[in-house]
N, C-alpha and C positions, 0 to 999 in steps of 0.2 A: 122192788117196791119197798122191801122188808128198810132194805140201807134210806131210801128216802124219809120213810115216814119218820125212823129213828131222827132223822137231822131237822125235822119237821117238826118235833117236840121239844130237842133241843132247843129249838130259835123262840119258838114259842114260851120256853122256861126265860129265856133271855129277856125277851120282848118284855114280859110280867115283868122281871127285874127293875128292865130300865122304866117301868110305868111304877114301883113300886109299892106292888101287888106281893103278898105273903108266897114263899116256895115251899119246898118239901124241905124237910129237918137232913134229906144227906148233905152229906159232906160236899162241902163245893170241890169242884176238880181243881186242880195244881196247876197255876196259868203256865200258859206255853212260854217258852225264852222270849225274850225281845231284844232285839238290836238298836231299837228308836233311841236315840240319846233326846239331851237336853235340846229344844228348840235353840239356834244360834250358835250351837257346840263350832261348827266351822263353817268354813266356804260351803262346804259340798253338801251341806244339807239345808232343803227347802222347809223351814217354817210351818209347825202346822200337816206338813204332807206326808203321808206313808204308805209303802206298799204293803199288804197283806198276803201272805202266805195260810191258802186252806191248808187242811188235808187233802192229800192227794189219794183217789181210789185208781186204778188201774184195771183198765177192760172195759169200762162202763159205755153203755151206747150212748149213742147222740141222747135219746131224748132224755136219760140219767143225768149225761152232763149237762144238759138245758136245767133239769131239776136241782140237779147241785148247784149252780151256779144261784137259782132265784134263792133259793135257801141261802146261801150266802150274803147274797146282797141284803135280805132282811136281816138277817144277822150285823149287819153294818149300820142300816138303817135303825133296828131298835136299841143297840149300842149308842144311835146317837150323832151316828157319824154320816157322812155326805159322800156319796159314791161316785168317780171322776171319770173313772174307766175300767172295767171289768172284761179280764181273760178266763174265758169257763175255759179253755185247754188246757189250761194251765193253773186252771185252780188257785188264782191270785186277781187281786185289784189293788186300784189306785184309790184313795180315799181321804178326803181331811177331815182330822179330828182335833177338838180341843183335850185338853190332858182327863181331861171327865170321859171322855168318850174314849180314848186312850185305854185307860184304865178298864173299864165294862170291856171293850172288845178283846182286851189280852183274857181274859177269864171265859171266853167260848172255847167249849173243846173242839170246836169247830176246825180252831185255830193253830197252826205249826209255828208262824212266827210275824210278826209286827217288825218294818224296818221302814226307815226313812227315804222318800223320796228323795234321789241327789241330784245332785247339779253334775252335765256333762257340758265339757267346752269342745269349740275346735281347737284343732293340734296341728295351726300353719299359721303363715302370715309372710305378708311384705319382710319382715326380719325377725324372725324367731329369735328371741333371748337379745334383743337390741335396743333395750328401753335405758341401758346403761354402756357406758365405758366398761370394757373387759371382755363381751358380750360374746357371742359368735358373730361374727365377720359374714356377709353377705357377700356370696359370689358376684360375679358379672351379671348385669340385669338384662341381658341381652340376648341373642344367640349367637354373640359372638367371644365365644366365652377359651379366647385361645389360652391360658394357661394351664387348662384343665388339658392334664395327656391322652388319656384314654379314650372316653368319649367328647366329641365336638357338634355343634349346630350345623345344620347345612340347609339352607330353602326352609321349608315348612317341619324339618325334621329336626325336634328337638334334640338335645344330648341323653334326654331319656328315653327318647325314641329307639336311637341309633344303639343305647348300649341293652336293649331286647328286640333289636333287628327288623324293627318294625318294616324299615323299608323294604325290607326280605318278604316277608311275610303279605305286605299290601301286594307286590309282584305275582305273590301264588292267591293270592286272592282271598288271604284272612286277614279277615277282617272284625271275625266277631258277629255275625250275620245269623240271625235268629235267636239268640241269646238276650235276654236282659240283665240291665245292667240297674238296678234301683239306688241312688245315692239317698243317704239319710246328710240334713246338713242344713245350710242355713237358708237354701231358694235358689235362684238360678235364674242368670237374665236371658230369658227363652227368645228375647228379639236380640241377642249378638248371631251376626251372620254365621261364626264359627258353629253355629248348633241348627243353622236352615232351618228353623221352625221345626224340626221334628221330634222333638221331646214327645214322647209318645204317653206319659203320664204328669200328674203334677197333684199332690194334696198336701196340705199345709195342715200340720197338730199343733203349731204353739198360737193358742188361743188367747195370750195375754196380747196382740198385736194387732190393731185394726188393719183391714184392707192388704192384706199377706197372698190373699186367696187366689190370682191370677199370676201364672208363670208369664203372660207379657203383659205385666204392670210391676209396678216396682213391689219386689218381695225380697232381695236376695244386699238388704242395705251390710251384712259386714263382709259381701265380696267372695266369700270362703268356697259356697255352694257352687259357684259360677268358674272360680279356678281351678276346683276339683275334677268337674264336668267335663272340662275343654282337654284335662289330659288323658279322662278317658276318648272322649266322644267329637271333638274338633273336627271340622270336615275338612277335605283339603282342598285348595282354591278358594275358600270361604272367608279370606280375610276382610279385614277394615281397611284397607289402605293406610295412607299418608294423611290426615296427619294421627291416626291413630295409632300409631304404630311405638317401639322402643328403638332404640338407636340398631343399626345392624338387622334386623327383620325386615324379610320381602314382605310386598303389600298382599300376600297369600295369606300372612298368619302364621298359625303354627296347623298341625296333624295330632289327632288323636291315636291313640295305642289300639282301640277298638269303634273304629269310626261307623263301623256297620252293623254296630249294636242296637239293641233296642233300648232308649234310653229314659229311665224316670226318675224323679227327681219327689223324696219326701223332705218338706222342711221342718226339720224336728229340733230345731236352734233357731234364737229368736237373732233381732237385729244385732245383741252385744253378740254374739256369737256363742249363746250359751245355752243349756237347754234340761228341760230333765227326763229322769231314766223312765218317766211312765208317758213322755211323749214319745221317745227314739224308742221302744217297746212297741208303740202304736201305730209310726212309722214303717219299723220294720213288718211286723203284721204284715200290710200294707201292701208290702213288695212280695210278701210269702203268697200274698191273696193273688196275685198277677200268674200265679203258676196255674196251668190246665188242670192239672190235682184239685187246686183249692178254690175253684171257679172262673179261675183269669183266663187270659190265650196263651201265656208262655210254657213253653219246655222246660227252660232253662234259666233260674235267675240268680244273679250274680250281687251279692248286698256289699256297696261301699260304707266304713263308719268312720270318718278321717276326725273322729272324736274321742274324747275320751275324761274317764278321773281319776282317783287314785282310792278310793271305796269300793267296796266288792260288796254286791247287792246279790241276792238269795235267788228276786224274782229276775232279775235281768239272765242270771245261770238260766232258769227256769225256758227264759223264752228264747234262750239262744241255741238251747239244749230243743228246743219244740220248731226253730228253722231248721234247724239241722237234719230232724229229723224226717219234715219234709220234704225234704229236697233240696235247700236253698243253700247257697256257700257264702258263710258271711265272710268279708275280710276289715279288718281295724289296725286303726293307728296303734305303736306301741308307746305314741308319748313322747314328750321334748325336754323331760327335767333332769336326764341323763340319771336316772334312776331305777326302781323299779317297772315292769310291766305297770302299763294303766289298763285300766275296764272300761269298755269290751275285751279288748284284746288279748288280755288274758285268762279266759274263760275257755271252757274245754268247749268244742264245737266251734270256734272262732280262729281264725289264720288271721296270725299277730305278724303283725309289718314294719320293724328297723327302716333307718333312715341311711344311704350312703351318698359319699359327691361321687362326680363324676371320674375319679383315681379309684373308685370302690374303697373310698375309705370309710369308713363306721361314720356316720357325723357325730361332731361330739356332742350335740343337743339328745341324739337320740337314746331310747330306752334302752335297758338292756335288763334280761336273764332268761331262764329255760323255758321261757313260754315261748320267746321270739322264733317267730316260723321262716321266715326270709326276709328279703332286703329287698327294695327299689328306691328308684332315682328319687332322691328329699332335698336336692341343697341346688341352690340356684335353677326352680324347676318353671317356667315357661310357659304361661297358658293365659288364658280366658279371662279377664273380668269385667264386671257392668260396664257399657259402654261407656266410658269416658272416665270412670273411676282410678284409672292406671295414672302412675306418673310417669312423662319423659321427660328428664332433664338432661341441662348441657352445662358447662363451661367451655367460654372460649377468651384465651388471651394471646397476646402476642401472635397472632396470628394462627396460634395452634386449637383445635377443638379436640378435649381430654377424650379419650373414651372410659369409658368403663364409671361415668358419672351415675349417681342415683337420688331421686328427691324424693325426701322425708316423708313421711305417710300423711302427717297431717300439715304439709308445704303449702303456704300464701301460690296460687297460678299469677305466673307471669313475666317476664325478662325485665332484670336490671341491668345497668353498665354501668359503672362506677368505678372508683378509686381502692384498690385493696387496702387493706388496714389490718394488720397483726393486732389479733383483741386483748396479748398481755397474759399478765399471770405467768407462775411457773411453767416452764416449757411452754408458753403460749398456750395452754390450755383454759385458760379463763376460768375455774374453778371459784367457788362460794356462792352462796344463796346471794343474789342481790347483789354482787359484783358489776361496778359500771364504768364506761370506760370513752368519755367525751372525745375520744380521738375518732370512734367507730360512728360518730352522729353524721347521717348522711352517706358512709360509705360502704364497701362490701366486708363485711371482718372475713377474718382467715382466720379455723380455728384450730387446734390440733385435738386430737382424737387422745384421751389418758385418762385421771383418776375420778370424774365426776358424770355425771350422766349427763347425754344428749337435751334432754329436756333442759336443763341447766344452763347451758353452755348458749344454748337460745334464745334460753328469759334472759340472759343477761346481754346477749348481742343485742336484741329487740330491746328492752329496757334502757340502753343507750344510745338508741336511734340508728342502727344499721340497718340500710334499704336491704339487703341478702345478707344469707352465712354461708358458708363453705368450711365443712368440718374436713379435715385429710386422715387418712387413715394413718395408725403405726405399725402396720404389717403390710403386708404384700395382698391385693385384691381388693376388690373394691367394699367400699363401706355401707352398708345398709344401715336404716335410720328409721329407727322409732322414736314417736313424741308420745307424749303425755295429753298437751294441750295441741290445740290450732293455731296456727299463727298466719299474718296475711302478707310476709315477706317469703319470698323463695328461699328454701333451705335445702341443699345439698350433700352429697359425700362424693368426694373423691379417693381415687387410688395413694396410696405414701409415694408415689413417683409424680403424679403430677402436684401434691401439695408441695413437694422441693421444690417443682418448677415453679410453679403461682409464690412461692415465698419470693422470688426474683424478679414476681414483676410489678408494676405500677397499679396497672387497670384489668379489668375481666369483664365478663358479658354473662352473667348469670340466668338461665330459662329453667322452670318448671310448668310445663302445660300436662293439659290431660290426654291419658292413652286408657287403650282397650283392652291393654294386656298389663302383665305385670309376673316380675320374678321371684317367687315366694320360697319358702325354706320349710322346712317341718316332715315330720312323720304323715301328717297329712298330705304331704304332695305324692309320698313315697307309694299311701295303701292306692290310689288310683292307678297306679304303672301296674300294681301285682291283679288287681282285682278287674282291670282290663285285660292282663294279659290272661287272666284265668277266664274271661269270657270264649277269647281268640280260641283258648284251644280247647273248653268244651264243646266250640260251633264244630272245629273241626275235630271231634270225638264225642259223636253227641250220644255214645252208648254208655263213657262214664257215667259212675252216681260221681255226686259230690264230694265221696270220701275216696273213690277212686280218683276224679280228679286231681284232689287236695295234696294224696300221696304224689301223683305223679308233677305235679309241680315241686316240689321236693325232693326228687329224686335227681330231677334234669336240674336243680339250680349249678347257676355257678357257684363253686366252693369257695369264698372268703374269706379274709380273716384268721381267725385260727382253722387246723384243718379238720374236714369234718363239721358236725354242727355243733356253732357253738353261742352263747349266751349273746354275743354284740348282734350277729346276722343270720342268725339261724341257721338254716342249712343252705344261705348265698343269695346271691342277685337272681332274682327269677328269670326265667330263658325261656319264652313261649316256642321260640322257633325248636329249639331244642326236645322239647318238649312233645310237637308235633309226631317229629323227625322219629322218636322215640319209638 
């Protein structure tokens, strides 16, 4: 009572402040440090928005922490500022202030520290690092992905499947069965057959977005949420058929890593796919609250965060350091700018998740240094998106249909046939803003893959009247394609083997239609392989905590990379069967 009242006078001194009302002649206290920069300082910082760091007391009962907390929020309140969201366990809130209110709340001694509200993104996509020439190179969009040695597609089992054994595993009967699995992420189209309606949760925190609030209504527009889900949680037999399908897939679909999990879905990323650190905070909660501990049904909950930034936030520590302690295992992306750890994932209490192909190489997009906990399948990964959101595309000339084709994310639907046309430029690359080329009016260009970006290479085929494009690769595998804009001609990539062929022939058949799947790349693809398979074998070892867990997923990986653990892949490709077996 003695600590309440103290924090009860304090607020109260404050309040007088901000109404200003005469104080006592001491000396004001020494404001606490702040991390808040300038409004608009970068990307990753939201305008206006901060998180608050109290003091933290340790021990205090419930109904102390309920008193702390009100105390707090008037402290906010007569500082002047507007209260978003408030964690009493953790002795922090979300709050916007203008630089007035700023100011008065940094001067409570209430207060340990003032930082900015960030922006966190997804960390995947149809082509990760493909919005340019140079980029990373997009595996086969299929599951027929034969150049890859080690692991291959087979029926409903992807290459990420097969390289943590899943198909072993679904034989003895794990599955992942009583465990939750709660994704933080963009939504999830709860009416793809791959998910049987039983998404067993669904709450939606990014409140800037009308009509977000039902899992089968459209909530899940940048796709992200929906292909994460499926590499957990995919059912098998559960496909969409023909024609929703990519080239090479049974009309089954694909299989999940923990298909007999319990599955929920927080959307704490708005439609761009972006979000901030005091919704994926409230998100996560969310999934902590689903544990028997904390009022839910579940034993056991497994947090996906295929997101991330490059800011390190005080209160995110705070509440990852407060799942952890629960019970809960969280796992995160480490990121695609081939640099350092991003945040979450590099945060202690968090299993940070590198990105490898299917040879177990490092992808080069992926993050790297001594946070990185292990590895999963990130590069040409296979699963789930809004029904009809996926592209399949073809070419076919001379009688031959290319495989290993892919259409542009934001590709015109529909099949041309027309006359090929070399669009010019050095090495046929078509290169310059505004470049046009009256040969291409009416026909299909053929363009080559080099020093300008895709977006480019489009506006200028479109700007000269080409009913399609067809960009060919300069390496080996097939070309993934990122746009800038929309366009409403079909756009392609092909393999460097069949763009030698198409330079020989006359005419071609160009299709981009819509499918229900799609081949994405990223760190993001990677965390749902590890944080399913850490479902799989806390069902089957349901005495672990989460820190026992955690270790023993790190014990049993496969070794990678350098030997031992090391900065690209942590301590290996995660091995649930192994794992088991152990």
């Amino acid at each position: 009572m003695t600590y309440a009242r103290s924090l009860l006078a304090t607020t109260l001194a404050l309040s007088l402040a901000a109404c200003g009302q005469p104080q006592s002649s001491a000396p004001a206290p020494t404001p606490p440090a702040s991390t808040a920069p300038a409004q608009g300082e970068d990307g990753e910082v939201i305008a206006g928005a901060y998180l608050v760091g109290f003091q933290q007391q340790d021990g205090l009962s419930a109904q102390a922490v309920e008193q702390q907390a009100a105390l707090q929020a008037q402290a906010i309140e007569a500082a002047g500022g507007v209260l978003t969201s408030q964690w009493a366990d953790i002795s922090a809130a979300a709050v916007q202030l203008s630089p007035e209110a700023l100011a008065r709340l940094q001067a409570s001694p209430l207060v340990e520290y003032i930082e900015p509200d960030l922006v966190r993104r997804a960390l995947g996509g149809p082509a990760v690092g493909q919005a340019a020439d140079g980029g990373v190179s997009a595996p086969a969009a299929s599951t027929g992905l034969g150049s890859q040695a080690l692991y291959t597609a087979s029926g409903e089992t992807t290459w990420g499947d097969a390289a943590l054994d899943v198909p072993t595993l679904r034989s003895q009967g794990q599955t992942g069965q009583g465990v939750a699995v709660c994704i933080g992420d963009t939504g999830i189209d709860g009416n793809h057959p791959e998910f049987a309606r039983r998404l067993k949760g669904f709450r939606n925190f990014v409140t800037t977005e009308p009509n977000r609030n039902d899992p089968y209504q459209l909530n899940d527009v940048g796709q992200h949420g929906t292909h994460v889900a499926g590499t957990v949680f995919a059912q098998y037999g559960a496909g969409t058929g023909a024609p929703g399908l990519l080239g090479g897939m049974v009309a089954d679909g694909v299989g999940g890593v923990a298909s007999g999990a319990n599955l929920y879905m927080a959307r704490v990323l708005g439609d761009s796919g972006s979000g901030s650190s005091s919704a994926i905070i409230n998100g996560v909660n969310w999934c902590v609250s689903q544990l028997k501990s904390q009022g839910g049904t579940e034993n056991k909950v497994v947090v996906n965060l295929s997101l991330g930034g490059g800011r390190k936030s005080l209160t995110e520590q705070r509440a990852y350091t407060s799942a952890f302690n629960k019970g809960v295992l969280t796992v995160a992306a480490t990121g695609n700018e081939s640099t350092a750890v991003s945040y979450p994932a590099a945060y202690d209490g968090v299993l940070a998740v590198a990105a490898v192909d299917s040879d177990l190489k490092k992808a080069d997009f992926s993050n790297f240094g001594s946070s990185v906990d292990l590895a999963g399948p990130g590069v040409a990964v296979l699963s789930a998106v809004p029904l009809g959101s996926g592209s399949a595309a073809s070419v076919v000339s001379g009688g031959t249909s290319y495989p290993d084709v892919t259409g542009a994310d934001k590709s015109g639907r529909g099949t041309v046939t027309g006359t090929l046309a070399q669009a010019g430029g050095t090495n046929n690359e078509f290169c310059g803003a505004g470049t046009r080329n009256p040969a291409l009016q009416g026909n299909i260009a053929l363009i080559a893959r080099g020093t300008c970006s895709f977006e480019e290479k489009v506006a200028n085929a479109a700007g000269s009247g080409a009913t399609a494009v067809i960009i060919t690769n300069n390496v080996e595998g097939a070309l993934g394609l990122s746009l800038t804009n929309s366009y409403s001609i079909p756009v392609v990539g092909v393999t460097q083997a069949a763009g030698q062929s198409l330079s020989g022939q006359s005419s071609a058949s160009v299709s981009v239609g819509s499918a229900d799947y799609d081949s994405w790349n990223g760190t993001s693809m990677a965390t749902p392989h590890v944080a399913a398979a850490a479902a799989v074998v806390w069902a089957a070892k349901p005495s672990l905590t989460n820190a026992q867990l955690e270790t023993l997923l790190k014990n049993t990986a496969r070794d990678i990379d350098a030997a031992g653990k090391d900065n690209n892949t942590g301590y290996g490709l995660v091995q649930p069967l192994r794992a088991i077996q152990n």
